[in-house]
N, C-alpha and C positions, 0 to 999 in steps of 0.2 A: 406488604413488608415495609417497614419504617426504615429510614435512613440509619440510625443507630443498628437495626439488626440485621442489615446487610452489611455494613462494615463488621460488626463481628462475626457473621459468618466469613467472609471473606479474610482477615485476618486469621480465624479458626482453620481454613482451609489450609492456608500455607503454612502452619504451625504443624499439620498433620500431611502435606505433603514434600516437606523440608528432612526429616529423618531419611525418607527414603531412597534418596539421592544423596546423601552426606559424605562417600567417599567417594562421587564424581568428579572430576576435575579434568580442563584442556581448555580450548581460548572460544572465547567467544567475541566479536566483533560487533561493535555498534553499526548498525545498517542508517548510515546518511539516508534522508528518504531523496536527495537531488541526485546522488552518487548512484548510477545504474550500472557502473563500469564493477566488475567483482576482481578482485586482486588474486582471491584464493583459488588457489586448482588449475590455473588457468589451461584449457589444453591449445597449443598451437599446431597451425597444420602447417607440412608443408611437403614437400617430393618425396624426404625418404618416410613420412605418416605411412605412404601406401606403395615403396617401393619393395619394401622386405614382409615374409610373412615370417612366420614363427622360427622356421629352420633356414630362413635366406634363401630357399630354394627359387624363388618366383624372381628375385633379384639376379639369382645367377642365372638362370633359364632367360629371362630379357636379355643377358649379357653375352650369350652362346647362341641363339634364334633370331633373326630380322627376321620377325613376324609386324602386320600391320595392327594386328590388333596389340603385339605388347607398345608398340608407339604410339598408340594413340593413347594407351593407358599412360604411358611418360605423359605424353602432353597433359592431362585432365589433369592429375595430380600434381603436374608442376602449376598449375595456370591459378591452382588454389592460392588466393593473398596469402602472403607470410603474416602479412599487416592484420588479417583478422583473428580475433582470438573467441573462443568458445567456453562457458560457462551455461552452468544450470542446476537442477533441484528436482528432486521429487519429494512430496509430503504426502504422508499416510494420515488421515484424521479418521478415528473414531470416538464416536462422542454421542449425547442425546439430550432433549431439553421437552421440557415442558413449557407450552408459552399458551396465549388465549385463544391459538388457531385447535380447533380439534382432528387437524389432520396431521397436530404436531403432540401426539402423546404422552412421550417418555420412549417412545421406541429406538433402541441403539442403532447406528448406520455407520458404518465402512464405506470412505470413500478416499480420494487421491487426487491428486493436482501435479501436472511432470509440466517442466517449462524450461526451457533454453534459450539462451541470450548471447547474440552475436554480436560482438563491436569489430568493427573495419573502418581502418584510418587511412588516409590517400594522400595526406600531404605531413600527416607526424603531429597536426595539431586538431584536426577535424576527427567527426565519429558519424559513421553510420550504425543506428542502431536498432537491431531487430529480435524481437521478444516474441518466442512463439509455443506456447501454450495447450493445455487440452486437460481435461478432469472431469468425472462424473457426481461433481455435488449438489445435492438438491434437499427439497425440506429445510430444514431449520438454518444450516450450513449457508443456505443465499436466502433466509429470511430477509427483508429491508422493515419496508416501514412498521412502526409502533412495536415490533418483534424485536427488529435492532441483534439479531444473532447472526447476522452474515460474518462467515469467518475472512480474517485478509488471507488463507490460503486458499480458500473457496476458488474455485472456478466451474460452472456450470456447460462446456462443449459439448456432453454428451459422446466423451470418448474420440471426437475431430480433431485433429491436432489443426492450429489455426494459426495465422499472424496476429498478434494480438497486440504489439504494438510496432511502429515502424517511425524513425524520424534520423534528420541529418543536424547536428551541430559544429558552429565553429565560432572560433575565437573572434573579434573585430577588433583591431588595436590590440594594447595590453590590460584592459580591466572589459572590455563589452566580450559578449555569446549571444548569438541567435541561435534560434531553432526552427525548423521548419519541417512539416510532416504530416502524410496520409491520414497518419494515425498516432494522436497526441492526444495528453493530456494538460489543462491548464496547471495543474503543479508539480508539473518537472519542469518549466521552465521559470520559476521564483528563485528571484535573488537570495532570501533568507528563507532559511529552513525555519517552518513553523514551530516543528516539537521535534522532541529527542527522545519520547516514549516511544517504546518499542511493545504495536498493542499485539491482540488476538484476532479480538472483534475488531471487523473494520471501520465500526462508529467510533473508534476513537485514535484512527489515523487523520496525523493533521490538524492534533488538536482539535480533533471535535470534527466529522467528519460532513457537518450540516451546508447548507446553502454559501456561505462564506467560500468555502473551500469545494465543496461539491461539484464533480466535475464530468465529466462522461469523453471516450475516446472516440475522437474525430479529427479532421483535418484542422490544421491551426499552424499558428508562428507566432516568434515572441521573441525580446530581447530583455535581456539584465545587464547591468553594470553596476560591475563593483568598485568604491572608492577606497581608496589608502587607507580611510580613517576607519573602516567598518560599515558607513553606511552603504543598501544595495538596494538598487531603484528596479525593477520590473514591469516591463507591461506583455500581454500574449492573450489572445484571442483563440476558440474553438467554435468553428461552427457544427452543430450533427446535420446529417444528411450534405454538408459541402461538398460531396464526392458524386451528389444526381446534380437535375436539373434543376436543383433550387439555386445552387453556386455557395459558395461562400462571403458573406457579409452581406445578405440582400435581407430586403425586407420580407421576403419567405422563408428564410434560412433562421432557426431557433440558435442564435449566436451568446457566448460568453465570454465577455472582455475584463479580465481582470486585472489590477496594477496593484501591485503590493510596494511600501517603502518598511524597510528593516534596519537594523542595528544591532552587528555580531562581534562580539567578544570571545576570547576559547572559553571562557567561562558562564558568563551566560549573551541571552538575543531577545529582543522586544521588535516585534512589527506589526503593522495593520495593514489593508487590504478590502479595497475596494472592487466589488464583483459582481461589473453592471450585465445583468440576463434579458433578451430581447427575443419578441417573438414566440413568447409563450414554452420558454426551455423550462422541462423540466428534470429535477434533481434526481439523481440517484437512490435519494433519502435512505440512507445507510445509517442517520443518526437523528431521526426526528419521530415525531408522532402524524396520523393521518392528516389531521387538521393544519400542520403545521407545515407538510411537505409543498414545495412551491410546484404546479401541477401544470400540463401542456394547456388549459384555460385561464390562465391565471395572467399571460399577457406581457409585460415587462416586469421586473423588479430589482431592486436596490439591498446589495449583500456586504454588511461590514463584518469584519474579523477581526479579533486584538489577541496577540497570541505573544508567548515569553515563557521560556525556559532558562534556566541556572541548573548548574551540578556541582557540584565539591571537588577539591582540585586532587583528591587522592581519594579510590575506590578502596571496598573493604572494611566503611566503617558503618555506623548508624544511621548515618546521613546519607538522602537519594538524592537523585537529581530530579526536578519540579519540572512540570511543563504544565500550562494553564493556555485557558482558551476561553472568547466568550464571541457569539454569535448575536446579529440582530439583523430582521428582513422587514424591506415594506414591500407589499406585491398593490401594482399600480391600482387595478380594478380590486382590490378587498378591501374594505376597512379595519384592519386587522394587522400590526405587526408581530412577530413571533422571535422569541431569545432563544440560546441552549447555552450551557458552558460544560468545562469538562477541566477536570485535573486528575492527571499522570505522576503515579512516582514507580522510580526504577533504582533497586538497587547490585550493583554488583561486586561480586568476591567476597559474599556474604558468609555463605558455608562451607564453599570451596572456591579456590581459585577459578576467576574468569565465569563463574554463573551469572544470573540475572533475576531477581526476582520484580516481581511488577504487580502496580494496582493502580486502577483508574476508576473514576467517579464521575459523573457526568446528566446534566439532565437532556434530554436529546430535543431538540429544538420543536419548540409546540408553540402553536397561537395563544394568543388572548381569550379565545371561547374556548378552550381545552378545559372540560370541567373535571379532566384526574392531571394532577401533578406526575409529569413519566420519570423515572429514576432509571439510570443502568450502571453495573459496574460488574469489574472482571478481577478477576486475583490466579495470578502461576507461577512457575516457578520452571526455570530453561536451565538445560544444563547439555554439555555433551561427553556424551559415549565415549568419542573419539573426535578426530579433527573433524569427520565428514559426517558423521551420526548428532544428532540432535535431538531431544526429548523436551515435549511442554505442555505439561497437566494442567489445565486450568478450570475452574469454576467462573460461573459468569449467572450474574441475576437481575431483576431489575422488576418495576413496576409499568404496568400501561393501560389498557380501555379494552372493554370489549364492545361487539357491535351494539350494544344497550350503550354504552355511554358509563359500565360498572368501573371501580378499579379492580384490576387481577394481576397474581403476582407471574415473573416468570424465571423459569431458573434452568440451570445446564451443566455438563461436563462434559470438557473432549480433551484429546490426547494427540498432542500433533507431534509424530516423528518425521524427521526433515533430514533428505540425503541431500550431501551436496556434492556436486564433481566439476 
């Protein structure tokens, strides 16, 4: 499939999935990708959450009984932080794709992803925060490499509900934040936000989701500072396996040290990012071809990013907001360096108040010996139901290799409803 006839199918999609949501309308919210804290819904706990039941009877009953067991129920339920607040999601995806795996057919699947997010503050400027997760998706849904169909709702636990992220932040001075945690990722602690696309697919969070930004959850710390003027400096290290008997930052530890410098505006940001990998770490490859993915033989390597987005300063009109990204890797032992880029546009208040529509393009980071050119790209269309209901049909295609070295096309659709509470 040629570049001209995946933009017009993609175009032709949202032309045919646009009527049918035409008299939806309620707010939709741009998800910061640095911002983990959720504003909406928030629920707080605290003594009377679990002192009253439906008829007050369990409150007056505590209130007329010294019993030991209703006091120790006072106590649990007071001892809950006020300071913590609770937020979360559940997302239904069904959907189906055809790609060059033949264990990937066309077959439709039903799957789910529920995740809840706890922030607790101890001093009014600090956060602890813990993200704990669980979902049964598999096949296409957590494809990575040369597939490139891993969804960003995807989560593969097999039904376990798990800690899936864990870390503590706080302020230093009035512009510094460190972070420090079990369980981090190198791009929650960057000074600038790379892209303001809001994808599907998770190959194109981040502006292009390839070796640059590529990251994996493990133990780490990091600090940013932001200056008056806009610019923001960062550096943050993740080692995997830091948490056994390799340690963190040895020379058995597969470690990634990244330092990004940026420059933000409310209207647009330009940064780059240097993302030195040791020890033989390898990528997640959420956005590359086989050849191109950096591999646990591969040894050290050297990962630049140049990323920049702009929007328009009033939504609702013809014009989206831009996000661009372009990748480049040398892996010490290969003679071979490998590029990706990627461009996001997002439009919103298009059809109705507070939608989103979106489309992204992108070649996903391949080598210099890659004898097919890979292509992917996504087109949807988000709208919600209600404040907590959310709907987003999308098509997603692209080109890549099969194990001969042929080119073959691949293509999909899924349907992500998203509760939020």
């Amino acid at each position: 499939m040629k570049l001209f006839q995946q933009m017009l199918v993609a175009s032709t999609s949202i032309g045919l999935l646009a009527p049918i949501i035409a008299h939806a309308s309620d707010t939709v919210n741009l998800d910061d990708i640095n911002n983990y804290k959720s504003s909406h819904n928030i629920k707080r706990f605290d003594s009377k959450t679990f002192a009253n039941d439906v008829n007050g009877e369990l409150a007056d009953l505590n209130s007329r009984i010294e019993k030991p067991e209703a006091k120790q129920n006072d106590f649990e339920a007071s001892s809950f932080s006020e300071t913590t607040t609770l937020d979360g999601k559940a997302v239904f995806t069904i959907g189906s794709a055809d790609t060059r795996d033949d264990a990937m057919l066309g077959y439709v699947q039903a799957m789910y992803t529920y995740q809840m997010n706890l922030n607790s503050s101890f001093t009014g400027d600090d956060n602890l925060y813990v993200r704990i997760k669980t979902g049964n998706h598999g096949g296409f849904s957590t494809a990575k490499t040369e597939a490139n169909t891993y969804l960003s709702a995807a989560n593969g636990n097999g039904d376990a509900l798990r800690v899936d992220k864990i870390w503590y932040t706080r302020p230093v001075g009035e512009r510094s934040t460190v972070w420090v945690g079990p369980k981090i990722e190198n791009y929650y602690m960057h000074g600038t936000t790379p892209s303001i696309y809001k994808p599907v697919l998770k190959a194109f969070t981040l502006g292009g989701n390839a070796a640059a930004y590529g990251a994996s959850t493990s133990p780490g710390a990091g600090i940013a500072h932001k200056f008056d003027n806009g610019v923001a400096v960062s550096t943050n290290f993740t080692t995997k396996s830091g948490n056994t008997t390799t340690g963190m930052l040895t020379d058995e530890g597969a470690t990634s040290w990244a330092t990004q410098v940026g420059y933000t505006k409310p209207q647009y940001s330009i940064s780059a990012i240097l993302n030195l990998k040791y020890n033989g770490w390898a990528d997640t490859s959420y956005f590359t071809t086989d050849d191109g993915a950096i591999r646990n033989g591969d040894g050290n390597s050297s990962n630049v990013g140049l990323r920049s987005w702009w929007r328009p300063e009033e939504t609702g009109t013809i014009i989206p907001s831009i996000s661009v990204g372009f990748d480049t890797s040398q892996r010490d032992n290969i003679d071979d360096s490998t590029s990706a880029y990627f461009v996001g546009f997002n439009w919103q208040d298009v059809f109705n108040a507070d939608d989103r529509v979106g489309f992204a393009l992108g070649m996903p980071q391949r080598a210099k010996r890659d004898t097919v050119d890979p292509f992917l790209f996504e087109a949807y269309y988000e709208y919600k139901v209600n404040d907590s209901i959310t709907l987003t049909p999308t098509v997603f295609g692209g080109t890549s290799k099969n194990a001969a070295n042929q080119e073959v096309d691949m293509s999909g659709v899924v349907l992500n409803t998203t509760f939020k509470f």
